[in-house]
KEKOLKE-943168 format. One line per 2 residues: their letters; for each residue x, y, z of N, C-alpha, C, O. Coordinates in nm, 3 decimals. Atoms other than C-alpha are relative to their C-alpha. Example, Ala and Ser with C-alpha at 12.3 -4.5 7.8 and 13.67 -1.06 7.14 Angstrom:
BEGIN
AS = 0.089:-0.119:0.000:1.230:-0.450:0.780:0.090:0.120:0.000:0.194:0.118:0.066  -0.082:-0.119:-0.006:1.367:-0.106:0.714:-0.077:0.109:0.073:-0.026:0.220:0.090
END
This chain:
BEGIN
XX = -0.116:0.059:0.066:5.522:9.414:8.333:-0.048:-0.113:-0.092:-0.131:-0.192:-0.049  0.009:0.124:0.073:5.515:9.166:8.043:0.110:-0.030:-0.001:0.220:0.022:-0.023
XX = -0.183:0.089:0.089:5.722:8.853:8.007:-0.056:-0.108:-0.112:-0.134:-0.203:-0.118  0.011:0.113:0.151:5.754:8.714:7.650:0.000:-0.154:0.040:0.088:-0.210:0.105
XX = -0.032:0.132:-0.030:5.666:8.368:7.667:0.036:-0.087:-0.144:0.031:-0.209:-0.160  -0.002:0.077:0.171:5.732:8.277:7.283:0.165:-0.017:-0.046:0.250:0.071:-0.039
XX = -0.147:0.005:0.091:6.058:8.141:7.106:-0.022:0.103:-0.040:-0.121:0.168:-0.007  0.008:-0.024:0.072:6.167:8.329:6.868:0.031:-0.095:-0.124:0.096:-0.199:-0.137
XX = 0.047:0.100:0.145:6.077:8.213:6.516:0.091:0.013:-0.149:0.076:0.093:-0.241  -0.075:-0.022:0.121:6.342:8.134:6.263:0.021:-0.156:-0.049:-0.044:-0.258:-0.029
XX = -0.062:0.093:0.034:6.573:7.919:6.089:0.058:-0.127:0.091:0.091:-0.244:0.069  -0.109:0.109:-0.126:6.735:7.760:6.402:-0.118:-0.036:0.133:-0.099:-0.108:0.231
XX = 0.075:0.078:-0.084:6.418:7.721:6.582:-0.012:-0.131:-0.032:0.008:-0.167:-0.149  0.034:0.166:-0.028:6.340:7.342:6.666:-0.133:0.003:-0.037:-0.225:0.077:-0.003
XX = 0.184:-0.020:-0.025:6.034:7.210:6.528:-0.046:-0.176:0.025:0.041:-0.262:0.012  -0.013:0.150:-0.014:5.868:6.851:6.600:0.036:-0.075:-0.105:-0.002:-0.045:-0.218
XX = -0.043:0.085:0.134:6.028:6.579:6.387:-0.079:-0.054:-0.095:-0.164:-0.136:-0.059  0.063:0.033:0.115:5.895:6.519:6.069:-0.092:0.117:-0.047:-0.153:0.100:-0.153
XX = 0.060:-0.094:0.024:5.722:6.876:6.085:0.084:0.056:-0.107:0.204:0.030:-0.117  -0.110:-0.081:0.093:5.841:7.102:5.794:0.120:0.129:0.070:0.086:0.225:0.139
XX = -0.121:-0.122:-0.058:6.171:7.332:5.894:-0.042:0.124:-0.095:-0.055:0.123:-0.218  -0.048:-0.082:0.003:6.150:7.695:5.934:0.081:0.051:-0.142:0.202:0.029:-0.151
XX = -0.086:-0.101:0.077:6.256:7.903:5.623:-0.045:0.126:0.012:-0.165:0.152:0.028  0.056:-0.139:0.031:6.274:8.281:5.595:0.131:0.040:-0.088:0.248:0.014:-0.061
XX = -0.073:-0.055:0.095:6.425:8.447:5.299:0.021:0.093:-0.074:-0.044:0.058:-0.172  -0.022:-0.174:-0.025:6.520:8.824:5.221:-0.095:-0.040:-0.171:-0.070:-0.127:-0.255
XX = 0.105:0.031:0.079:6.197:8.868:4.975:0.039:0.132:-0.088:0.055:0.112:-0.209  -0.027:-0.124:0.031:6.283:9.288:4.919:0.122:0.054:0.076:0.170:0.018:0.184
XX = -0.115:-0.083:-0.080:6.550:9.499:5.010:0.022:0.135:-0.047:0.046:0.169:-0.163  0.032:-0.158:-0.005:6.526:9.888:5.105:0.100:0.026:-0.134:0.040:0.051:-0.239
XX = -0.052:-0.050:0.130:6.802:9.961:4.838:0.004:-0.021:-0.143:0.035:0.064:-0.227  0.074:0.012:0.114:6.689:9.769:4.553:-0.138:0.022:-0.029:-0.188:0.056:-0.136
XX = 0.188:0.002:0.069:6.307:9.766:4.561:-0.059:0.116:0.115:-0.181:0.108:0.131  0.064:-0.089:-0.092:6.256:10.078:4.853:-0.062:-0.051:0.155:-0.083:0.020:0.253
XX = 0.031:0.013:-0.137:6.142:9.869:5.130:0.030:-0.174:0.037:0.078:-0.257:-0.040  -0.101:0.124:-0.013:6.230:9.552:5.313:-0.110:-0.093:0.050:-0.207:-0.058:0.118
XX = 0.149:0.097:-0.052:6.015:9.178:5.351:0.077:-0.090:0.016:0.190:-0.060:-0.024  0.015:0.164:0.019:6.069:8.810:5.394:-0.062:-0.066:-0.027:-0.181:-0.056:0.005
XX = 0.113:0.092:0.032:5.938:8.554:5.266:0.024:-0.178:0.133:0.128:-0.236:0.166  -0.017:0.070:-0.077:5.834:8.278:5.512:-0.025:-0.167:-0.059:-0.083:-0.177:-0.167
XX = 0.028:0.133:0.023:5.810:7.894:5.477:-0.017:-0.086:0.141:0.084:-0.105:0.209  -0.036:0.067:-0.129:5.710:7.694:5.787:-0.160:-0.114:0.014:-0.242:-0.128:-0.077
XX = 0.137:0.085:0.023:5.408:7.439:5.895:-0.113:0.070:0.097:-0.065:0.182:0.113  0.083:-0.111:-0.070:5.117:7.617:6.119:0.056:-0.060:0.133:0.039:0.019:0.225
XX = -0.045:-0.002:-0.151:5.289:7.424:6.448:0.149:0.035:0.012:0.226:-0.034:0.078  -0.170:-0.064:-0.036:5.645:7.630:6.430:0.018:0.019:0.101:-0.084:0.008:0.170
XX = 0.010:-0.082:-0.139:5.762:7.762:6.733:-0.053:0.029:0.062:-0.125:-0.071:0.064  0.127:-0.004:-0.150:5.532:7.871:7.034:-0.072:-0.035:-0.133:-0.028:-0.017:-0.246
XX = 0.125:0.043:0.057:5.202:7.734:6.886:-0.105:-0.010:0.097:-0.102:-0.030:0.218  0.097:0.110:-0.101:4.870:7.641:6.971:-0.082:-0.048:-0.117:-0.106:0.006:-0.225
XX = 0.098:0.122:0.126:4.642:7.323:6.792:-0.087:0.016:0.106:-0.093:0.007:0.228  0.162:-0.001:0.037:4.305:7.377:6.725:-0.063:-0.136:-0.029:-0.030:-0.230:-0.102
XX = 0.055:0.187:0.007:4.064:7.081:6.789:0.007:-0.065:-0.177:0.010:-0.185:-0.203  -0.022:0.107:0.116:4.094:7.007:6.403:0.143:-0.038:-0.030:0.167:-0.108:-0.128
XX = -0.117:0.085:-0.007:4.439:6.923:6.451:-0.007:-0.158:0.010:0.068:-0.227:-0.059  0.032:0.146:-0.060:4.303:6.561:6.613:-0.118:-0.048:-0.009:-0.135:-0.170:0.002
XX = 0.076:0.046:-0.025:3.983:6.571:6.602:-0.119:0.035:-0.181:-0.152:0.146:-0.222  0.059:-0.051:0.082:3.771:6.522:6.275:-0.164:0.107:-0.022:-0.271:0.083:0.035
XX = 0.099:-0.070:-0.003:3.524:6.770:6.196:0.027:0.112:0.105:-0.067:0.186:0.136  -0.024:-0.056:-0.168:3.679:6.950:6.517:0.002:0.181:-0.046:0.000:0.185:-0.169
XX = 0.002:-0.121:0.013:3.682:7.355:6.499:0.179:0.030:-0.057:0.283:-0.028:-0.024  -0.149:-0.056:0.064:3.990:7.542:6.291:0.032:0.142:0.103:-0.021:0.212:0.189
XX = -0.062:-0.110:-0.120:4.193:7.781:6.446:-0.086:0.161:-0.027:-0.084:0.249:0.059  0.043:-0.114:0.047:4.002:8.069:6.256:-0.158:-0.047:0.042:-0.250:0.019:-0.008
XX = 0.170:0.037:-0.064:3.658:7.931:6.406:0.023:0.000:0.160:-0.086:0.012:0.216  -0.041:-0.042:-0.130:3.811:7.966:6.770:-0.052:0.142:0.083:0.011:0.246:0.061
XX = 0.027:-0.155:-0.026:3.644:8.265:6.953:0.156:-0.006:0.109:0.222:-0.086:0.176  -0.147:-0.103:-0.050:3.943:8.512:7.069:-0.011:-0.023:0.164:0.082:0.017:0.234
XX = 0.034:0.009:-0.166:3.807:8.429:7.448:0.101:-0.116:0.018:0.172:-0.120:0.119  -0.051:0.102:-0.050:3.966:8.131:7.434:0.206:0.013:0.020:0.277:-0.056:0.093
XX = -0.139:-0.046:-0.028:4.348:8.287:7.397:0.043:0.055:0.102:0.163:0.059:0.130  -0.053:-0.124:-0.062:4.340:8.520:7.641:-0.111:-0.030:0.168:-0.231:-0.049:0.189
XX = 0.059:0.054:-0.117:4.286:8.447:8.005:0.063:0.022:0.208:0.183:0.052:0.209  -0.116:0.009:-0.098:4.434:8.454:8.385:0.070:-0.146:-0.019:0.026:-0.242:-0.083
XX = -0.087:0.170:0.043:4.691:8.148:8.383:0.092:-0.018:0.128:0.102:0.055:0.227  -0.009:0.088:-0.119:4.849:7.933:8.602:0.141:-0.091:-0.029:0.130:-0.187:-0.105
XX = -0.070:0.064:0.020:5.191:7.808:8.613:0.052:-0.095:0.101:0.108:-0.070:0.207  -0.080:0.103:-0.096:5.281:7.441:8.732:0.112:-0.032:-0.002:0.165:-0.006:-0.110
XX = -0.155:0.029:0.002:5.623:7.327:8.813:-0.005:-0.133:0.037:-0.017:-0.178:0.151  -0.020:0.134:-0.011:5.651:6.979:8.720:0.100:-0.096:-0.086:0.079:-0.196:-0.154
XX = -0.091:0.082:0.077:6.009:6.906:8.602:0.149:-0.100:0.124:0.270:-0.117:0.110  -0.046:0.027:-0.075:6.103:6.738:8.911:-0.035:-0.138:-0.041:0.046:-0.225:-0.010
XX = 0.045:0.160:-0.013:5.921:6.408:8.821:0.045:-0.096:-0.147:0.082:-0.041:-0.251  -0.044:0.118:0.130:6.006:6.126:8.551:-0.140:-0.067:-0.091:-0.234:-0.119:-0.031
XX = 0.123:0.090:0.088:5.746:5.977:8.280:-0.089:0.126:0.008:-0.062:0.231:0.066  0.054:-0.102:-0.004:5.448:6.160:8.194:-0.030:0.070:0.136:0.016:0.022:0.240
XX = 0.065:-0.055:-0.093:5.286:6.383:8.423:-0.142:-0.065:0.086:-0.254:-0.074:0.035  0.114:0.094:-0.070:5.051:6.199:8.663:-0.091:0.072:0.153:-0.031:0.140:0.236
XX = 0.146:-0.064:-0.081:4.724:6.316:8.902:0.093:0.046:0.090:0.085:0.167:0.114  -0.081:0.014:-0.147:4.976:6.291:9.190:0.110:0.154:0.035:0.125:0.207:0.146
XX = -0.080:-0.075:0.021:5.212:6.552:9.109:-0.038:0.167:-0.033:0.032:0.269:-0.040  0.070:-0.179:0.011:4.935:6.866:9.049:-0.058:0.023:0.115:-0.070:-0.063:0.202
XX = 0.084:-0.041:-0.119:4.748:7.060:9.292:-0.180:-0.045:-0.057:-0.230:-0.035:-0.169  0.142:0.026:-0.001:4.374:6.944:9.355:-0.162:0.073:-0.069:-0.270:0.032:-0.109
XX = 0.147:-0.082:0.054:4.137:7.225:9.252:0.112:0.161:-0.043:0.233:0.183:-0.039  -0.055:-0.115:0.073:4.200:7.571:9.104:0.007:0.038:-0.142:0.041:0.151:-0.179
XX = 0.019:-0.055:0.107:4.154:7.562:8.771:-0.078:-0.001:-0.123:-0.034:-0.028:-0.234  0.082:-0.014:0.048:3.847:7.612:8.637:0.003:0.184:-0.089:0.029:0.298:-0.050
XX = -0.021:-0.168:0.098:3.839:7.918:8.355:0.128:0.035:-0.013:0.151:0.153:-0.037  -0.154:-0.036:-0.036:4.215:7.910:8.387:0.079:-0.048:-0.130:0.046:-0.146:-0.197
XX = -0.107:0.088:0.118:4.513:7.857:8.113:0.069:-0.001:0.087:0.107:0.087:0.164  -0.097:0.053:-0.086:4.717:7.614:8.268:0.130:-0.028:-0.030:0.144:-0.135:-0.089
XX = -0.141:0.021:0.098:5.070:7.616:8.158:0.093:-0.065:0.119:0.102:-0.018:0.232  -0.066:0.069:-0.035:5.308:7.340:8.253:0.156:0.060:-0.033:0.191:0.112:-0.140
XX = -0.114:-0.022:-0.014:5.650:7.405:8.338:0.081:-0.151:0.008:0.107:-0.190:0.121  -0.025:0.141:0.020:5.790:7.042:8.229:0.101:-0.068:-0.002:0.119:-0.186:0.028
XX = -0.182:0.010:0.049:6.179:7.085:8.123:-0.045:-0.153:-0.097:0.012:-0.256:-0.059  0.006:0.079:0.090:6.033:6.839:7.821:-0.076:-0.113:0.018:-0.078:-0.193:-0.075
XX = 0.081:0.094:-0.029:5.786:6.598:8.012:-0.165:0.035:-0.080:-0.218:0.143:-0.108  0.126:-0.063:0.010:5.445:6.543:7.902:-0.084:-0.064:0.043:-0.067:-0.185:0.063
XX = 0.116:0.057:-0.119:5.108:6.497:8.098:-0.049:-0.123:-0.130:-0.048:-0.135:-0.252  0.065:0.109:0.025:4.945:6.166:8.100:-0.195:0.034:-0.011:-0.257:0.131:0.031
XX = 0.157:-0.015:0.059:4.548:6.102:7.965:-0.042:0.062:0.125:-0.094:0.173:0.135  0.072:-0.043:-0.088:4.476:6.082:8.324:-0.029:0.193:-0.001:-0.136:0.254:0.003
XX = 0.055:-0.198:-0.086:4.527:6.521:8.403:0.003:0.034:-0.125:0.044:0.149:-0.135  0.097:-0.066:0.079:4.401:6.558:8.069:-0.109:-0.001:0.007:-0.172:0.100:-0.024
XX = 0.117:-0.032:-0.016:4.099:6.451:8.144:-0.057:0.064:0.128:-0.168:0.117:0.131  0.003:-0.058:-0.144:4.121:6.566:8.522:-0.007:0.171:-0.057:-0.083:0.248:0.002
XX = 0.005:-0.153:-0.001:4.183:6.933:8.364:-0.098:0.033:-0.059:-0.163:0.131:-0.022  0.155:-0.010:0.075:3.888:6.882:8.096:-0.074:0.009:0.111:-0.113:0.126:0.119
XX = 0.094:0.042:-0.109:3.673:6.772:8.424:-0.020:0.149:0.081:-0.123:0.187:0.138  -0.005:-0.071:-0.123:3.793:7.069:8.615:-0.041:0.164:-0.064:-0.033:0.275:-0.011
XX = 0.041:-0.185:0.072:3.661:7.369:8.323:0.127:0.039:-0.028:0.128:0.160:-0.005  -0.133:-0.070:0.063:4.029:7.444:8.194:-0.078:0.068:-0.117:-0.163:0.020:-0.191
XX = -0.006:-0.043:0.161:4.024:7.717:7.921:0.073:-0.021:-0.089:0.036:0.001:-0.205  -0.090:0.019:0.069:4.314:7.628:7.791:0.131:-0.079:0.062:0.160:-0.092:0.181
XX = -0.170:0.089:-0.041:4.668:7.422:7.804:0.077:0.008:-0.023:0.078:-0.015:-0.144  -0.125:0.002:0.068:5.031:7.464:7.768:0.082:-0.021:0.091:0.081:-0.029:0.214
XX = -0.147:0.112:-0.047:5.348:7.319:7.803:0.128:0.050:-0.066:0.128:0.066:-0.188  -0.112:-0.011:0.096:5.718:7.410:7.726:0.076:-0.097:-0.028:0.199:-0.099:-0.033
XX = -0.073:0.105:0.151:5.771:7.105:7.521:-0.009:0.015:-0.119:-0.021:0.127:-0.168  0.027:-0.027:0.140:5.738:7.063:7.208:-0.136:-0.087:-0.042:-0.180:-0.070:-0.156
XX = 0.124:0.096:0.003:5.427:6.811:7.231:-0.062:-0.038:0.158:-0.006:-0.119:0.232  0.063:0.019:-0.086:5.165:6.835:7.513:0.003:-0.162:0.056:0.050:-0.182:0.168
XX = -0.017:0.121:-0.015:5.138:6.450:7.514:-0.020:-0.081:-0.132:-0.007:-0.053:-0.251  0.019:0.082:0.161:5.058:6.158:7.305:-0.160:0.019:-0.075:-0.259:0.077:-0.031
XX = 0.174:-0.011:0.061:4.737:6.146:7.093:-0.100:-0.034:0.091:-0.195:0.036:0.057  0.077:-0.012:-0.094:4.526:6.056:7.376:-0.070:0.121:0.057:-0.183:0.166:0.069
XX = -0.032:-0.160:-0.084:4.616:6.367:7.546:-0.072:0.107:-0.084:-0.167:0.181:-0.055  0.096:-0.161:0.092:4.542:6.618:7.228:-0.128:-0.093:0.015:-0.218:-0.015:0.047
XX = 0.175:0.021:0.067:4.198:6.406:7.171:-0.070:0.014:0.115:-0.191:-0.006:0.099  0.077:-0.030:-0.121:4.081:6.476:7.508:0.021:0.097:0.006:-0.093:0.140:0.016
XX = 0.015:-0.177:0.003:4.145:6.829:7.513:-0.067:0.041:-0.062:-0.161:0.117:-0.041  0.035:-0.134:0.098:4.103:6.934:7.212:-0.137:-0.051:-0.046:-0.190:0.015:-0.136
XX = 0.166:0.040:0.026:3.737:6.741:7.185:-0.086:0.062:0.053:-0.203:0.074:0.018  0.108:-0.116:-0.069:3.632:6.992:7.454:0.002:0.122:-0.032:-0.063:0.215:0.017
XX = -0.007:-0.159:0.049:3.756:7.272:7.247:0.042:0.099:0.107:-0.006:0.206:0.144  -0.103:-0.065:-0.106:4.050:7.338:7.513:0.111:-0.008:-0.115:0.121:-0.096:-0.200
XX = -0.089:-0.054:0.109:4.319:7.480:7.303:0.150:-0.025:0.106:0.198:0.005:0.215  -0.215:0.050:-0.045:4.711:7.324:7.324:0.068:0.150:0.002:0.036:0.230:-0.086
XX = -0.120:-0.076:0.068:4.983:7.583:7.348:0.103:-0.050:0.088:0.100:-0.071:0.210  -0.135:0.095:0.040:5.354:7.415:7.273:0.103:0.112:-0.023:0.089:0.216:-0.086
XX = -0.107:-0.054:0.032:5.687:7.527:7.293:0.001:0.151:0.060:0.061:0.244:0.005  -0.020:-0.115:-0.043:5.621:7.807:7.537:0.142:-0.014:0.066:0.209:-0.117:0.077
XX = -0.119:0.034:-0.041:5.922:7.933:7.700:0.017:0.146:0.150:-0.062:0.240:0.158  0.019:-0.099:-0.113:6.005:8.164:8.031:-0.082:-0.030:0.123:-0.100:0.027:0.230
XX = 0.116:0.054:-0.150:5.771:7.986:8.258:-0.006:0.064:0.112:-0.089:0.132:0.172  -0.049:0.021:-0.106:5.979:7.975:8.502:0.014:0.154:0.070:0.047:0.154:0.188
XX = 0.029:-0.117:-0.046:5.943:8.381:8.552:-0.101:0.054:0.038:-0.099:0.167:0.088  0.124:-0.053:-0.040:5.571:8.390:8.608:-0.042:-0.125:0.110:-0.161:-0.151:0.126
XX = 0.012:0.114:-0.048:5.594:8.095:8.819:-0.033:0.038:0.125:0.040:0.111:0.191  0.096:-0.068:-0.156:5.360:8.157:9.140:-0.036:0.137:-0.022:-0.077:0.193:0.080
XX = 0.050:-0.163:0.025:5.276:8.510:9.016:-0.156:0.016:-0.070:-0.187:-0.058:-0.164  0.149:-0.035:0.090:4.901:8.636:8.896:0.066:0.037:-0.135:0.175:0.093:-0.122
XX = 0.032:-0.055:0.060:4.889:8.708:8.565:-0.104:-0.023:-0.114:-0.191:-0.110:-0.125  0.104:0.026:0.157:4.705:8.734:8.235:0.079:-0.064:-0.143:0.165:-0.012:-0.213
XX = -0.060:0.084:0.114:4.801:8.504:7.971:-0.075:0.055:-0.156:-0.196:0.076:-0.166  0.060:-0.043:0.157:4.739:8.614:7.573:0.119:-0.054:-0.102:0.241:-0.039:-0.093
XX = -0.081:0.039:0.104:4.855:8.447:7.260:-0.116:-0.053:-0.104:-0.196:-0.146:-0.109  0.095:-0.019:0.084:4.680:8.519:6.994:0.054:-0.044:-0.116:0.169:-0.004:-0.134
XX = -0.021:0.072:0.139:4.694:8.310:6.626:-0.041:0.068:-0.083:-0.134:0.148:-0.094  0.067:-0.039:0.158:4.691:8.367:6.305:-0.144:-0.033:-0.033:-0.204:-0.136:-0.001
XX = 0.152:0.046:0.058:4.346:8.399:6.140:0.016:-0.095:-0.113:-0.053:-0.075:-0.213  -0.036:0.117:0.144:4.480:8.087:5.886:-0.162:-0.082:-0.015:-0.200:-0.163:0.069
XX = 0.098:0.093:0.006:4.164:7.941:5.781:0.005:-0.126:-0.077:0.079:-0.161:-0.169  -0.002:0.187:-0.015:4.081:7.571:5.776:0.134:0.003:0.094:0.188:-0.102:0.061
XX = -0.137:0.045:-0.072:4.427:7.584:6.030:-0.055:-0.040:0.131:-0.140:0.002:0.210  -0.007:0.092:-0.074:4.493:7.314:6.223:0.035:0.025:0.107:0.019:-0.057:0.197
XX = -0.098:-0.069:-0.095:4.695:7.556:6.449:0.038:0.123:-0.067:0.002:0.161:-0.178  -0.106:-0.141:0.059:4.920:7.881:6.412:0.094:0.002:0.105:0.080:-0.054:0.214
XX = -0.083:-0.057:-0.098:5.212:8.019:6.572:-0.071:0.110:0.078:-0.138:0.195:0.020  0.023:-0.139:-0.033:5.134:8.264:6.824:0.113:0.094:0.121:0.206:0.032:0.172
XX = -0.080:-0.052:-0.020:5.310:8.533:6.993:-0.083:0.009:0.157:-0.183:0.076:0.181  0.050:0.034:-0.178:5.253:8.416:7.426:0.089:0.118:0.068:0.205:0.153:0.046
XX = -0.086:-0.072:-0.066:5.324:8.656:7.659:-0.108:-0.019:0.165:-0.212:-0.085:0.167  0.005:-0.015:-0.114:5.247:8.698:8.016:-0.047:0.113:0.094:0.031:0.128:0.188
XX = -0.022:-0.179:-0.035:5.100:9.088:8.146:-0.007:-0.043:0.177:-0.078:-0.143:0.182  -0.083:0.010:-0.159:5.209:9.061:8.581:-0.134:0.120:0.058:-0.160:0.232:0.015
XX = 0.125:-0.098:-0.065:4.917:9.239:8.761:0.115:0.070:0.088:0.226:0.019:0.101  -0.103:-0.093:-0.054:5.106:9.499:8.951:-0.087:0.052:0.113:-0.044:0.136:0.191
END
């Protein structure tokens, strides 16, 4: 079974403030020009995303210098929208996730430096959160300095929540990008 973990990506998606808004705009249409397109307008962190260490970090790797290993992984969902302020040591489990994408289940919280660097420490492959911003700049510059990859604005968590599966969300090849949207999903070992 797969469960979609990605918004969908339009006009009425939410994006962080001061990011550019979402346009798409009928580009062709089957009865005038034979076949049908849009044209898109948006910034590379739209909707589900993930930032690439040169998001924060100078000189840091682009999303098109990322090997594909790093998208695609078993993953790990925490449930931590019980607590107030960021996310703090106290509130995760102890060991477990080494080689793992760890995706936070947050209802809009975001982890503190501390279990960023606690998850750097512990071999994370990767990180995500269904907010719209992992944490504050602290947070991305300790991740993403170890060339642990953010993904933002996932959504569905809460359906793979204690379940095995395999996590994949694969980006655009945008080169020099800071990030891309990608399309997260979830495959459920059966």
């Amino acid at each position: 079974m797969i469960v979609d973990l990605s918004l969908p990506l339009g006009e009425s998606t939410p994006v962080y403030p001061g990011d550019p808004e979402i346009r798409v705009r009928p580009w062709a249409f089957i009865d005038r020009d034979g076949y049908y397109m849009n044209s898109l307008k948006m910034g590379e962190h739209s909707g589900t995303h993930v930032d690439a260490p040169a998001h924060f970090i100078p000189g840091g790797k682009t999303v098109d210098e990322l090997p594909l290993e790093k998208f695609i992984g078993n993953g790990l969902v925490i449930d931590v929208r019980n607590g107030e302020g960021p996310v703090k040591l106290d509130e995760i489990p102890d060991s477990g996730y080494y080689d793992r994408i760890v995706l936070f289940l947050t209802g809009g919280r975001e982890l503190s430096p501390e279990v960023a660097l606690f998850l750097a420490a512990e071999g994370v492959k990767a990180v995500g959160t269904d907010a719209t911003s992992i944490g504050n700049e602290s947070v991305h510059t300790i991740l993403l300095s170890g060339e642990i990859p953010i993904f933002e604005n996932l959504t569905n968590l809460e359906e793979v929540l204690g379940m095995e599966f395999v996590f994949i969300a694969l980006p655009l090849k945008i080169e020099g990008g800071s990030g891309s949207p990608v399309r997260a999903v979830a495959i459920l070992e059966e």
